[in-house]
C-alpha positions in Angstrom: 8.6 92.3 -18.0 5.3 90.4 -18.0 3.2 89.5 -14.8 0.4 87.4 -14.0 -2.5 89.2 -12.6 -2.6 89.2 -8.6 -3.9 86.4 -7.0 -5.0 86.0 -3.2 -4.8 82.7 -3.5 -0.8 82.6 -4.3 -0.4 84.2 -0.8 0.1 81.1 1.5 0.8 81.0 5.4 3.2 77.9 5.8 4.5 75.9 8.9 8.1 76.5 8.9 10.0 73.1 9.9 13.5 74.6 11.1 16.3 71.7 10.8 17.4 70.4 14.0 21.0 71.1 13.4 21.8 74.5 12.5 24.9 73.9 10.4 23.2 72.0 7.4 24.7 73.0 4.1 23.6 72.6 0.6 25.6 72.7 -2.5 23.4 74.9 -5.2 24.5 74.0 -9.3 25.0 77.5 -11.0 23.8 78.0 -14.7 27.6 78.5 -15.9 28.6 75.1 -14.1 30.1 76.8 -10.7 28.4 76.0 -7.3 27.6 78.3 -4.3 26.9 77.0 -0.6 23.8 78.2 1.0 22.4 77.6 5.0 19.9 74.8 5.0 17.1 77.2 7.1 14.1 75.2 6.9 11.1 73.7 5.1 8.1 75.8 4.7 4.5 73.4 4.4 1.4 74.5 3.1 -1.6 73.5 0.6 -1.6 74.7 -2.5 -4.5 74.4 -4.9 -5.7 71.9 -2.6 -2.3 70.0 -3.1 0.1 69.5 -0.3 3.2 71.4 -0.9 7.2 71.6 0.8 9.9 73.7 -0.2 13.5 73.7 1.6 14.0 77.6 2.0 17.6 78.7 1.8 19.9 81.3 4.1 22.7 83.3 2.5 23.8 86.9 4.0 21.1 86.7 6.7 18.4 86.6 3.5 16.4 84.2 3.3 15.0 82.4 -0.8 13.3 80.0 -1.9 14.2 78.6 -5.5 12.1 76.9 -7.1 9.7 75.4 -10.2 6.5 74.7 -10.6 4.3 73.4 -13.5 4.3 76.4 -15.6 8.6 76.3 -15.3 9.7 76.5 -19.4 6.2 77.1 -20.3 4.5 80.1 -19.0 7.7 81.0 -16.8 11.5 80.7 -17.4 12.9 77.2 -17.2 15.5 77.3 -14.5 12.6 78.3 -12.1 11.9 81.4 -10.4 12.9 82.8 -7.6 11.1 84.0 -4.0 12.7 86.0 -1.1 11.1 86.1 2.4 11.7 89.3 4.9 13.3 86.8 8.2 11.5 89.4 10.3 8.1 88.2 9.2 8.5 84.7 10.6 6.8 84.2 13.7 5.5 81.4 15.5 7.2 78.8 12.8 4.9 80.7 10.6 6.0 81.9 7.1 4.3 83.8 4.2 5.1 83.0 1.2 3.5 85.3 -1.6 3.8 83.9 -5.1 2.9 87.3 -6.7 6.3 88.1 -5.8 8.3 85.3 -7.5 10.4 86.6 -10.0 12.6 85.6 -12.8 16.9 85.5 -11.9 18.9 87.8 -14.1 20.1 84.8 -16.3 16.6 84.6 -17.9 17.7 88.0 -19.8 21.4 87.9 -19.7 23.5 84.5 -20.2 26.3 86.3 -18.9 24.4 86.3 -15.7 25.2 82.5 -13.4 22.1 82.0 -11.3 21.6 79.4 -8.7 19.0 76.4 -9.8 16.3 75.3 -7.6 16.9 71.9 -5.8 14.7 69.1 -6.9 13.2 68.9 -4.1 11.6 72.1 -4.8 10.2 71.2 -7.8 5.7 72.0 -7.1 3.6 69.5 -8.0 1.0 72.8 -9.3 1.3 75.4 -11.8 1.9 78.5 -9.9 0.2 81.4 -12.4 1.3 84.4 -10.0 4.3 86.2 -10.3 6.9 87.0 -13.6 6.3 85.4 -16.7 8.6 84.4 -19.1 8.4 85.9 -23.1 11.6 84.7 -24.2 13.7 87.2 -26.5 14.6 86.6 -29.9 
């Protein structure tokens, strides 16, 4: 596996925007064409590289993930985006961290036999994000 170098800067404190009604549902496209239902949990806000940023982070199994591309997605990084999980226990004050260095790659980037959720549209960053996995495809 290939990383970028650790960055400070991908490390981002957000403003968590919870959804006013707790039984919002979205409808995630897999790879293979089959569809899972996540928890709607909130938005998380920030700046970015001096750009301002949202991205709708999803509940499943009391885990909370963000999905999502950036500019480097299919470039520097695999296509179908990458992916970000957040301890719940480390929001506070509608605070969130968000640490790009963690983002990492789902298992259908290696294996096609593997169907991996795709990140909504919505959470598609207008930056490139160079922290976390890269992407060497294999041959």
């Amino acid at each position: 596996l290939s990383y970028f170098a650790p960055d400070p800067a991908f490390r981002v404190t957000a403003r968590r925007e919870p959804f006013a009604d707790k039984t919002q549902k979205l409808v995630v496209p897999l790879t293979d064409g089959s569809e899972e239902v996540y928890d709607k949990y909130a938005h998380a806000v920030f700046s970015l590289q001096g750009e301002a940023c949202r991205l709708l982070i999803l509940k499943a199994d009391n885990k909370l993930s963000v999905l999502f591309k950036d500019q480097t997605a299919g470039k520097e990084t695999y296509g179908g985006g990458r992916y970000l999980e957040i301890d719940p226990n480390t929001v506070s004050n509608n605070r969130i961290v968000l640490d790009f260095n963690a983002a990492y790659n789902p298992y259908c980037a290696y294996n096609p036999n593997y169907a991996c959720p795709l990140p909504p549209n919505e959470n598609t960053l207008p930056v490139a994000v160079r922290a976390g996995e890269r992407y060497v495809p294999h041959e």
